[in-house]
C-alpha positions in Angstrom: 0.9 -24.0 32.4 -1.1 -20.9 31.4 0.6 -19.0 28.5 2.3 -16.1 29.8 0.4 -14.1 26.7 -3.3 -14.4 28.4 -2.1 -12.0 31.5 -1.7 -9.1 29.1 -4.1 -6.7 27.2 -3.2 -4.5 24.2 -4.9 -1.2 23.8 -6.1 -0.3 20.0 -7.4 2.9 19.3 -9.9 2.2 15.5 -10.8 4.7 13.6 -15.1 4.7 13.2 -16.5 6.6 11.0 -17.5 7.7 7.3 -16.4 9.5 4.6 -17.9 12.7 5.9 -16.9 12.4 9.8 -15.4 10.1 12.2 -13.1 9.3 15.6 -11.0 7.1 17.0 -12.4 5.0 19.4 -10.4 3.0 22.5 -10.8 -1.0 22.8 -8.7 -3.5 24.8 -8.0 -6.6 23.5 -7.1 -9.6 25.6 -3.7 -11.3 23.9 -2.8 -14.5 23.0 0.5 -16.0 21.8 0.6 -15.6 17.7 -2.0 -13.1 17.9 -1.7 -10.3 14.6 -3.6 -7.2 14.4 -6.3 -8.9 12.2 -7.2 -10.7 15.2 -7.4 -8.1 17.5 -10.0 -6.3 14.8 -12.0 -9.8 15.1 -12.0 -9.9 18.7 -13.6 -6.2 18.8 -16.0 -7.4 15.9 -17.0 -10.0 18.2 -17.2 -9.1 21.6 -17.3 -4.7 21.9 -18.6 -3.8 18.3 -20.1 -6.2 15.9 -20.7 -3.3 13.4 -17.0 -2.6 12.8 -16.4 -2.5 8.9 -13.3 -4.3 8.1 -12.1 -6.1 4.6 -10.3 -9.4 5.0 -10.4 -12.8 3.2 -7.5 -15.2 3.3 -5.5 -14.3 6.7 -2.7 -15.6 5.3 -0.8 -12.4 3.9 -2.0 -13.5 0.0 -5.3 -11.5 -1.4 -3.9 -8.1 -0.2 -7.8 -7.1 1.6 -6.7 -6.3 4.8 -4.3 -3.2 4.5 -4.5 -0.8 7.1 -2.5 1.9 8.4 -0.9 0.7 11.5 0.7 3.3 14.4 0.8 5.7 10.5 3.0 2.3 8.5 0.9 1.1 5.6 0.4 -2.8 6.7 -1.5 -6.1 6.4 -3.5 -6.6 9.3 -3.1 -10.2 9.1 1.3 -9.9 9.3 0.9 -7.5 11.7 2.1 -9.8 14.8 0.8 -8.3 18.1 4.6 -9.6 20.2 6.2 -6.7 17.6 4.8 -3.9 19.1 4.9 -2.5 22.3 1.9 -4.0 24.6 2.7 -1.0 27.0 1.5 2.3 24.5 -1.8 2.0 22.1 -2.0 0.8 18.8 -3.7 2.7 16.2 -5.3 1.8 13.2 -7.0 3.6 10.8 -8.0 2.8 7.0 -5.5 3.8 4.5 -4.9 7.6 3.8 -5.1 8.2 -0.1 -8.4 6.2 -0.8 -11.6 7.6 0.2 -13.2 6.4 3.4 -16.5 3.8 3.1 -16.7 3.0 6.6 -14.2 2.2 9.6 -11.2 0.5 8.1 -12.7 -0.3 4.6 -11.9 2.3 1.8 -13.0 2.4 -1.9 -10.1 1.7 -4.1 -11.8 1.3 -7.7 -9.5 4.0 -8.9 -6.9 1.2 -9.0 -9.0 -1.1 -11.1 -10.1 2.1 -13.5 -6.1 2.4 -14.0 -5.2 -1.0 -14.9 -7.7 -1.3 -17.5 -5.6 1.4 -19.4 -2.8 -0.9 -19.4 -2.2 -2.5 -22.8 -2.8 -6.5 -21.8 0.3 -9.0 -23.1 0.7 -9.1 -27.0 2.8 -11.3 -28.1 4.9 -10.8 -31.2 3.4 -12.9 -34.4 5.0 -16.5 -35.3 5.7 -16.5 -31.3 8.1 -19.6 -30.2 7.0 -19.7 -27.0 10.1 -20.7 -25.8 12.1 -18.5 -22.7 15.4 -18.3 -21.3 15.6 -19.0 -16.9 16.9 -15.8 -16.6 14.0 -14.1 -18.7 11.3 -16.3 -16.2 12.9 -14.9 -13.2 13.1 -11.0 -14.7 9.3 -11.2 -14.6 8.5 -13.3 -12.3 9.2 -10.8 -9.7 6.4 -8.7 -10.3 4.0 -11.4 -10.5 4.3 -12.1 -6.7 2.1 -8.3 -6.8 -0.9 -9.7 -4.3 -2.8 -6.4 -5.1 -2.6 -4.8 -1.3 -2.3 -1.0 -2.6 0.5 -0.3 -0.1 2.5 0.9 -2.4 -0.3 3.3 -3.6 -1.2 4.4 -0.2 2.6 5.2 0.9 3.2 7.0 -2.5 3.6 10.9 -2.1 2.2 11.7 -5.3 -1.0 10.1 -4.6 -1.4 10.7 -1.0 -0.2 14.1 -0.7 -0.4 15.9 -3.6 -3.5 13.5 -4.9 -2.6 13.3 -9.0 -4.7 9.9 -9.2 -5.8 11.6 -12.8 -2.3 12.1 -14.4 -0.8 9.2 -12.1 -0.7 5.6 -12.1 1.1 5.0 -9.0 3.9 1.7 -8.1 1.7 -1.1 -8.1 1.1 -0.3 -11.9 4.4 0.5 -12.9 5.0 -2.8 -11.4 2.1 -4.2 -14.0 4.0 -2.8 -16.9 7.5 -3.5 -16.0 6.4 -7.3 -16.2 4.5 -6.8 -19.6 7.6 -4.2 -21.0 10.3 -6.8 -19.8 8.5 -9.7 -20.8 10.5 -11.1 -23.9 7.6 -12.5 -26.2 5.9 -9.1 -25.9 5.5 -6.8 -28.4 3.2 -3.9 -27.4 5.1 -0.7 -26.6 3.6 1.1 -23.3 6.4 3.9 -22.9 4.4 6.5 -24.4 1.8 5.5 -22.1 4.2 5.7 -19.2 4.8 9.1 -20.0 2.1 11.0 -21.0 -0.7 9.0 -19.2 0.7 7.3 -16.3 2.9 10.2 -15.3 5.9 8.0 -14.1 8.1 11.3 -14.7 6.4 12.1 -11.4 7.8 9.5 -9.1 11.5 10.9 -7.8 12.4 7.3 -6.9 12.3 7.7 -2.4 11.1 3.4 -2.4 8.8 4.3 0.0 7.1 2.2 -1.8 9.5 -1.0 -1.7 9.8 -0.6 1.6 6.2 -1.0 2.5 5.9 -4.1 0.1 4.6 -7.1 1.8 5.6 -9.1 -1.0 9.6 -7.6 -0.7 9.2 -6.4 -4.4 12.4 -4.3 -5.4 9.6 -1.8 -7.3 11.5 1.0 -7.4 15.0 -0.7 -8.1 14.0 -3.4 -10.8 11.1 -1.8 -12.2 10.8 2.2 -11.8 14.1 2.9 -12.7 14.1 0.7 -15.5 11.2 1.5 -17.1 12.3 5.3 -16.7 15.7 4.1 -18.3 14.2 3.4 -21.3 11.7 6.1 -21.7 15.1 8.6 -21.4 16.8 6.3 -24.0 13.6 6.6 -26.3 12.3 10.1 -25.8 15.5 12.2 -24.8 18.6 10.8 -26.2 20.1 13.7 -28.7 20.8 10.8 -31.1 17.6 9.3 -31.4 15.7 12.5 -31.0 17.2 13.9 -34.3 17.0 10.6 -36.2 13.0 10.9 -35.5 12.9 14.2 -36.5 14.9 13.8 -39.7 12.3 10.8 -40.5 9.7 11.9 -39.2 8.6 9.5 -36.6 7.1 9.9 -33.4 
């Protein structure tokens, strides 16, 4: 028996276009059970506009290349399943907002990759015994599942609407550092970093970014709010901020 999924057609409405100008532009997509979004872009690729520019690799929700804004939602193309939306109205998608347009669906996000390389890398303490607790392995671990999909960056206010890329490092990097700060053989301290250079003082904690996370990392619960715990304990406790200035330290 025929599947019940080849009598219908979903409607998709892809942004085309540059940097400079662009539109969206109407294709219908014949559907087939277990189709995602990612397909749909393929089909159109294939059959109605072979010069569609579209990043993907792995199609299996794991290298992050295929975010998209779907119906305005920050999403991977390739999780995207077409029986979760509405067949009957148009799906849009467009490239993500707070990353500058290449072409189509594919935006330039190098600004990520400039930011990380500010990131102190792991230094662990000297005479190391490289020996952790369980519960220490799963503390970090969590933030290691990070696939990279700039979601999180996309969906963040500070970056997409008031655009402080230069005085902001934005989730997926706090993220980064939480794993390095919490990590207990590590000995670099990043807070002053946090605050001055990364300008976590600017994210007011909404988890619009968690909730975007394809991955379902709690980055705002277990490692924003942390990290901004212990830059108030270092920086604006009355206790510790005399005892610096008595001796002097910074």
């Amino acid at each position: 028996m025929a599947s019940p999924y080849r009598m219908k057609n979903a409607k998709f409405k892809v942004y085309r276009g540059n940097a400079s100008e662009g539109q969206e532009v109407e294709y219908t997509v014949p559907v087939e059970e277990g189709m995602v979004v990612l397909d749909a872009i393929h089909y159109i690729q294939k059959n109605q506009a072979p010069d569609l520019a579209v990043r993907w690799n792995c199609k299996a929700a794991k290298c992050g290349s295929c975010s998209a804004e779907v119906n305005g939602k920050p999403k991977l193309m390739c999780k995207s399943r077409l029986d979760d939306f509405n067949l009957d109205e148009e799906i849009n998608v467009r490239p993500m907002k707070s990353f500058p347009i290449i072409k189509d669906l594919a935006c330039d996000v190098s600004w990520n990759y400039e930011v990380n390389k500010k990131i102190k890398p792991f230094t662990p303490k000297e005479n190391t015994n490289w020996i952790m607790k369980q519960r220490d392995v799963d503390r970090v671990q969590e933030f290691r599942k990070c696939i990279e999909c700039f979601a999180c960056q996309n969906v963040c206010h500070v970056i997409r609407d008031h655009d402080l890329k230069p005085k902001f490092a934005g989730p997926r990097f706090f993220v980064r550092v939480a794993g390095l700060e919490m990590h207990p053989l590590d000995a670099a301290d990043r807070l002053s970093d946090l605050k001055n250079d990364m300008g976590i003082g600017f994210c007011n904690i909404t988890k619009c970014c968690t909730e975007v996370c394809p991955e379902d990392i709690h980055i705002t619960d277990n490692a924003i709010i942390p990290l901004k715990e212990r830059i108030v304990d270092k920086y604006y406790d009355p206790f510790k901020m005399i005892f610096r200035k008595i001796f002097g330290m910074q």
